[in-house]
Every structure is written in structure tokens, then in C-alpha cells.
C-alpha positions, -999 to +999 in steps of 0.1 A: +000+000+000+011+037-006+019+056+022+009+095+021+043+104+021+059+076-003+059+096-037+095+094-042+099+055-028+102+027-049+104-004-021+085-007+006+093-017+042+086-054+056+051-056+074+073-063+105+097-030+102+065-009+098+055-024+133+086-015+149+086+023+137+044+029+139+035+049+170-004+044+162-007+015+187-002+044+215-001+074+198-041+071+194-044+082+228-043+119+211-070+110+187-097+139+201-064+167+205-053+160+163-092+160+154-094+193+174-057+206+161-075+198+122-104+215+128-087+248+140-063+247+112-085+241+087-108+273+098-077+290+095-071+280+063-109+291+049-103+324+074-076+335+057-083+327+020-058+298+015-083+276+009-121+280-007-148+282+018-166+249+002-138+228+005-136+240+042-175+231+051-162+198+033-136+190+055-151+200+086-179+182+076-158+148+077-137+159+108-165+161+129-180+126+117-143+114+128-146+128+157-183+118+165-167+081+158-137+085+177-162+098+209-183+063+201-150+041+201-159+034+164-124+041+145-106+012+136-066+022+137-035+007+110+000-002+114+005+006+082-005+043+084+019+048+112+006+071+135-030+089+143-021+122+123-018+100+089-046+073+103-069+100+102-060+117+072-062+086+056-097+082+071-107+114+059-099+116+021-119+075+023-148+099+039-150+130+019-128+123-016-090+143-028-108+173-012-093+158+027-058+160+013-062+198+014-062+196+051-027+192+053-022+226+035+002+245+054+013+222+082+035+194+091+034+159+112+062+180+131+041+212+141+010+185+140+020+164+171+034+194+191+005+205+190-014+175+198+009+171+227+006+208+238-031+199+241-031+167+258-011+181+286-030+216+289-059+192+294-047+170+320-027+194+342-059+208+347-077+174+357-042+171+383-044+206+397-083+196+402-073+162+419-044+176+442-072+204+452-098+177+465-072+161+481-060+193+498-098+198+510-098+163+523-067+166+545-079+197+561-113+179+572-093+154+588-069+179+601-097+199+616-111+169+633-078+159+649-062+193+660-060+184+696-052+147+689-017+140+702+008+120+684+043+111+687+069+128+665+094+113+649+131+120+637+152+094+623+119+069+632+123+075+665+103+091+692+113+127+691+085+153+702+046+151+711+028+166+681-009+179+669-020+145+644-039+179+623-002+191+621+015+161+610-012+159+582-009+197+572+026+191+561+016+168+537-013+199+527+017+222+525+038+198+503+006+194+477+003+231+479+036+236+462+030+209+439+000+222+424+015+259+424+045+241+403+016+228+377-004+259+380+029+277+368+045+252+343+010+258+325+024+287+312+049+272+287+025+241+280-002+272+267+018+277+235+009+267+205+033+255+178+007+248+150+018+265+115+056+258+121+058+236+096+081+208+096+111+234+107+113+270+089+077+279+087+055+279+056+053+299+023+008+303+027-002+335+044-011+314+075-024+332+107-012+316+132-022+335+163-058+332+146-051+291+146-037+296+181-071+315+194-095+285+181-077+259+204-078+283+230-040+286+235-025+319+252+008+320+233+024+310+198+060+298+194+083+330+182+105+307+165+095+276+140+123+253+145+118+255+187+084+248+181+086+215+167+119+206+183+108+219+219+099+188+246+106+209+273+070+208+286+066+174+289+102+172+311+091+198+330+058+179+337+076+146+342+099+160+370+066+180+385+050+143+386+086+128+403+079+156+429+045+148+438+049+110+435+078+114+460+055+135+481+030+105+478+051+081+484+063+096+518+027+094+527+021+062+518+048+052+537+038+066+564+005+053+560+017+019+554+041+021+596+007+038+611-018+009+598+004-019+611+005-040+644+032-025+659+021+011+654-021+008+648-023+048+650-049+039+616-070+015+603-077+016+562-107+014+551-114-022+536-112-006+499-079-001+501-066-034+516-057-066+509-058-099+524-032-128+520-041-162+502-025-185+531-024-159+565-064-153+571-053-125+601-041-105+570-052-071+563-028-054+535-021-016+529-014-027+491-028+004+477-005+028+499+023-001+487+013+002+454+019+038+449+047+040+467+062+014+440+047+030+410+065+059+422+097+043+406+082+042+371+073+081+371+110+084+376+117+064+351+097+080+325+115+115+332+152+098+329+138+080+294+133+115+280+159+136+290+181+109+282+162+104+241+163+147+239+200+148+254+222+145+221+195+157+192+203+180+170+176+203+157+151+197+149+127+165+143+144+133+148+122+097+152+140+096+183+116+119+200+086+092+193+097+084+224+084+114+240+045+100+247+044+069+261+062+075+290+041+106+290+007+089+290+019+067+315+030+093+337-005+108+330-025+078+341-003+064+371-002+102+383-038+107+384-049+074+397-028+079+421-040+111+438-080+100+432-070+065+453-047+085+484-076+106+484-103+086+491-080+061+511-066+093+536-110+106+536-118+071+546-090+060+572-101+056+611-079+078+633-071+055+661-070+084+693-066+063+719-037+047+702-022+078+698-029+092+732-013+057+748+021+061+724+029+095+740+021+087+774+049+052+774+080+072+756+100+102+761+089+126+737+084+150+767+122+156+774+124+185+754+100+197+779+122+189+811+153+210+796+134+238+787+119+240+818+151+244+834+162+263+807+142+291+813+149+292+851+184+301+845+201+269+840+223+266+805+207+247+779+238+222+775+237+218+812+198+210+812+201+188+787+229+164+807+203+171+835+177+154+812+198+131+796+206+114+834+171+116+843+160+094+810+187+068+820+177+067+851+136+058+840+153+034+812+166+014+844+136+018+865+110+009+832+092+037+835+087+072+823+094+106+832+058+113+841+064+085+868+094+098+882+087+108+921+092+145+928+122+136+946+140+121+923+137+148+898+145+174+925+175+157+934+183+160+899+182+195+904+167+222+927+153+239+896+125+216+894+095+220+917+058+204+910+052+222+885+071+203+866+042+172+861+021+196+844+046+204+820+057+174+811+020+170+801+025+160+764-011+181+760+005+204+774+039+202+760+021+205+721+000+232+734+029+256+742+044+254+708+029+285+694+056+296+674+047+307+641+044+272+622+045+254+649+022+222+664+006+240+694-031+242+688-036+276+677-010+274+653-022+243+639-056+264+636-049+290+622-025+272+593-060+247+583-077+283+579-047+295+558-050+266+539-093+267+535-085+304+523-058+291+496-087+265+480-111+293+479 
């Protein structure tokens, strides 16, 4: 069969060459964004004179049919057409007669799929910035709900500091915040169009291409014809964007993953979102929270694969950059399952307050507490915290805590300390005091969920 382009071949390839180089078996994923990219193009065509305005209502005529079947799931795709841009042209001239080849007026597979592709990620930014938004809303109801429900801190996974549970769950708010102000930004240089650049230098028809630009709703137009078709920028930047927040995800998930198991119970998933095992009948999985935390690997992946295809091309098309969209796609679809499922599995988990309170009531997360105190009675910090440091030993070898110290104990300690000290060492008390700007203690935690129900607004 004759290909579109094969005018000056004489052979053709081996049914199982055309297979390696066709991008139609994924490539068809941007089926409604070339449809769309046509249809613009070919207004812009009749709008500026290039072509008659019969053949336009022609073409348009048959490019909405296409896309009417493409909405219905009705177009049947071929390897040997290569990709969706000739798979539907091909479809076209069948539909309408010579008069489809006219669509092509102007424009190249080049400036075709950087457009497509310009499209496609405009679209499902959005649809991310959306998802990250509801998630966002869904922490700070659980946040608000938990303010005054104490939790151990950690550093290094150990027991550091008692902590608001609402302010342990606003950092991940905070983390999503930036996130979606990273995608809210990079949409910027994704709202360009780089339709009417041709294959590299432009075109010799009186094209408008701001006019072509304004029917797919784009802000901007590439200033220079050989960026716009050579230019994957966008899609690294939104591949690194996706790294961030899957990282941000995964530190969640792992963290949901510690807090739902025997040893730490401070949750309980939902049943949704777990698993059981095939032999242990106790078993109750976090396998999504596992899962994303895996699939984390792959988004990284995908970003490496495509700075590592773009990092040696010369200007301006190469085949190498077919490589550019299906590690974008799957980027696409792992990124927003992932926020829909962490969304409805963090709205859904128990909170497990008893738990909680019981954890900081059997460590020594209150320490920080007995130095200070002595701190701010005159005695040097470094000094207070030897003082504190002996006092810890001291319950390690008695197996119990500092709350269960007698006063004379701690008095002999040091002088410093009078009864006070119990209700300091209160780890209510201890998170309530922390009122430093960002910090856990109640009001702070407070007034950060308001900040962050004025930011979704």
C-alpha cells in the first residue's frame, strides 16, 4: 500500500519494520487533541483565504463525523499508516474524496504532534491541579477533626516530640500546595501553540497563526519555528513535577503503610484499600499505599527515558523523540490514579485516638520539655540537657517514664524543678505551648488549616 508520504519511494518496508517504527498502537491516545488541532487549522485556512470556503465546510464536515466516531469508540486504527495524524487523514480523504488532502495545507506531522501534545497536557494538568485540590480539602477535614489529637513525632523513626496528628497531616497539605503551584505555573509554557511551524522554517501560505492559536484556546504561539517542533521541554518539565509529587506520595504512603500496622495501629484503612493474603487469614494489606509507593519508581523512570532520548539531538525532528509519549501517558494515568485512590483512602481511614494518646504517654517525647523548663529558670541549655539526659537513664533502668518519676527524684536532679514540673511534662501540654509561628501548638495548627481553607477558595 502507498503511504501519504511515499511519492519518491520505490520499495516498501517489511510488514514487521513498519511495526517497529508505527506509534499508532499508543499514539491514538491523542485522537480527540489531532481531530481538534485539524479543525482549527482548517478554519484557519478558509479564514484566511488559502483555501475555498466549500472545501472548508467539506472537511469539517468529515472531521466532525471522525470525531463523533472517535467519541463512540468506532475508529478502527492501522500499522501501516503509522501514526494517528496519517490514520486519520487517511480516514478522511476515504470519507469525503482528494478534497481531505487539502487539510494538510500548510502544516506538518512535526508542528502536527506538538500540537497535539501541547493539548493533551494543557488538558490533564488541569484534571491534576483539580485532583491535588480535592485532596488538599480532604486533609484539612481530617486535620480539623484531629487538631488536639496527640501523636508522637518522629526523627530518624524514633520518638522525638509530642505533636498535633492535624499538624503532622498539614505538612503533607503544604507539600501538595507547592505541587500544584509548580503545575499551575508550568502551565504557562504548556499554553503555547506551535501549529503552522511547519516541519522546521515555517511555511510559504499567508497562514495566521495566532488566529489558529485562538481556536484551540491557546495563550501564546511559538516565536521561533524550529523551537516549536523541536521543543519537549514541557513534557520534562511535567515529568519532574510528577517525580515531585509521587515522591510527596510516596512519603505518605509510607507513612500510612508504619501507622496501619501491628506494631504502630495509629490507623486503620478502610477495607477498599486493603488486601488480604491467600495463606495468612489475620491479613489485612495496605497494598494500595504499597502500590503507589512502588509506582513511584516508574514516574522516575519515565522523566530519565526522555531527557536521556532529547539529550544529544540535534535540531530539529528526529524519530527519536517518538519516544516522548508513552512515558508521558503513562505518567499521566499512574499520576492521576494515584491522587484519586490517596484521596479517598486518607477521607476514609479511622484515626485511632486512643492509640495515639497511649504512644505519648509510654516514651520520652516529653524531654524537650524537662530541659526547657530548666532552661528558662536560669540553667544553661547544654547543662539541662545532661540534667535530662541522666534523668532518662535513670527511668530506662527503673522501666518507667518521666511522668512516673517521684518529685524527689527529679528534685534531686536538680533544685530547679518544683511540682510544677508534672504539668509540664504533660504532652497536651507540651504540644500546646508550641505556638511559634508554624508550629504544632493548637492555635497554630488552627490558624495554618484556615490559611489553607483560604488558599482553596
Amino acid at each position: 500500500m502507498t503511504k501519504l508520504w511515499g511519492g519518491r519511494f520505490q520499495n516498501s518496508a517489511e510488514q514487521w519494520v513498519d511495526e517497529f517504527g508505527a506509534s499508532i498502537g499508543f499514539d491514538q491516545e491523542l485522537v480527540m487533541e489531532d481531530l481538534d488541532g485539524s479543525i482549527a487549522h482548517v478554519r484557519m485556512l478558509g479564514d484566511s483565504g488559502i483555501l475555498p470556503s466549500e472545501d472548508v465546510s467539506v472537511i469539517l464536515s468529515g472531521l466532525a463525523s471522525l470525531k463523533q466516531k472517535a467519541e463512540n469508540g468506532e475508529l478502527i486504527y492501522s500499522v501501516s499508516e503509522e501514526d494517528i495524524h496519517l490514520n486519520l487523514e487517511k480516514m478522511l480523504i476515504d470519507l469525503v474524496g482528494p478534497v481531505g488532502g487539502k487539510l494538510h495545507t500548510g502544516r506538518s506531522r512535526n508542528d502536527q504532534v506538538a500540537t497535539d501534545m501541547h493539548l493533551f497536557l494543557k488538558k490533564r494538568v488541569g484534571e491534576c491541579i483539580e485532583l491535588i485540590q480535592s485532596f488538599q480539602n480532604t486533609i484539612l477535614i481530617q486535620a480539623e477533626a484531629h487538631v488536639e489529637t496527640i501523636a508522637p513525632g518522629y526523627t530518624h523513626l524514633q520518638r522525638a516530640q509530642p505533636i498535633s496528628f492535624a499538624h503532622h497531616l498539614m505538612a503533607y497539605f503544604w507539600m501538595l500546595e507547592r505541587d500544584k503551584n509548580r503545575l499551575i505555573e508550568s502551565l504557562t509554557r504548556i499554553d503555547v501553540s506551535p501549529l503552522g511551524a511547519g516541519a522546521l522554517a515555517g511555511t510559504t501560505f499567508p497562514i495566521n497563526r495566532e488566529l489558529a492559536a485562538s481556536y484551540l484556546g491557546f495563550g501564546d504561539v511559538y516565536a521561533n519555528s524550529m523551537d516549536a517542533v523541536s521543543d519537549r521541554d514541557f513534557i520534562v518539565e511535567f515529568l519532574s513535577n510528577a517525580s515531585l509529587i509521587m515522591m510527596h506520595l510516596s512519603r505518605f504512603a509510607e507513612e500510612i503503610i508504619l501507622w496501619s500496622s501491628q506494631e504502630f495501629q495509629f490507623i486503620e484503612l478502610d477495607d477498599a484499600f486493603a488486601t488480604g493474603s491467600s495463606i495468612m487469614p489475620q491479613k489485612k494489606n495496605p497494598d494500595m499505599a504499597e502500590l503507589i509507593r512502588g509506582k513511584t519508581g516508574r514516574v522516575y523512570g519515565n522523566l530519565f527515558s526522555l531527557l536521556t532520548t532529547l539529550k544529544g539531538l540535534p535540531l530539529t525532528y528526529n524519530k527519536d523523540m517518538q519516544e516522548d509519549k508513552e512515558g508521558m501517558f503513562d505518567t499521566v494515568q499512574t499520576l492521576l490514579g494515584s491522587l484519586k485512590i490517596f484521596e479517598s483512602m486518607v477521607r476514609t481511614m479511622t484515626i485511632q485516638k486512643e492509640r495515639l494518646h497511649a504512644a505519648v504517654h509510654q516514651d520520652f517525647s516529653n524531654a524537650t520539655e524537662l530541659a526547657d523548663y530548666l532552661a528558662t529558670k536560669g540553667m544553661p541549655f547544654r547543662e539541662a540537657h545532661e540534667v535530662t539526659g541522666k534523668l532518662v537513664f535513670l527511668c530506662i533502668q527503673r522501666g518507667i517514664f518521666l511522668l512516673d518519676l517521684p518529685l524527689i527524684d527529679l528534685t534531686q536532679a536538680s533544685t530547679l524543678i518544683e511540682e510544677d514540673i508534672y504539668e509540664v511534662l504533660s504532652p497536651v501540654a507540651a504540644v500546646k505551648r508550641r505556638n511559634s509561628l508554624g508550629g504544632t501548638g493548637f492555635d497554630q495548627v488552627r490558624f495554618q488549616i484556615e490559611k489553607g481553607k483560604s488558599l482553596l477558595e
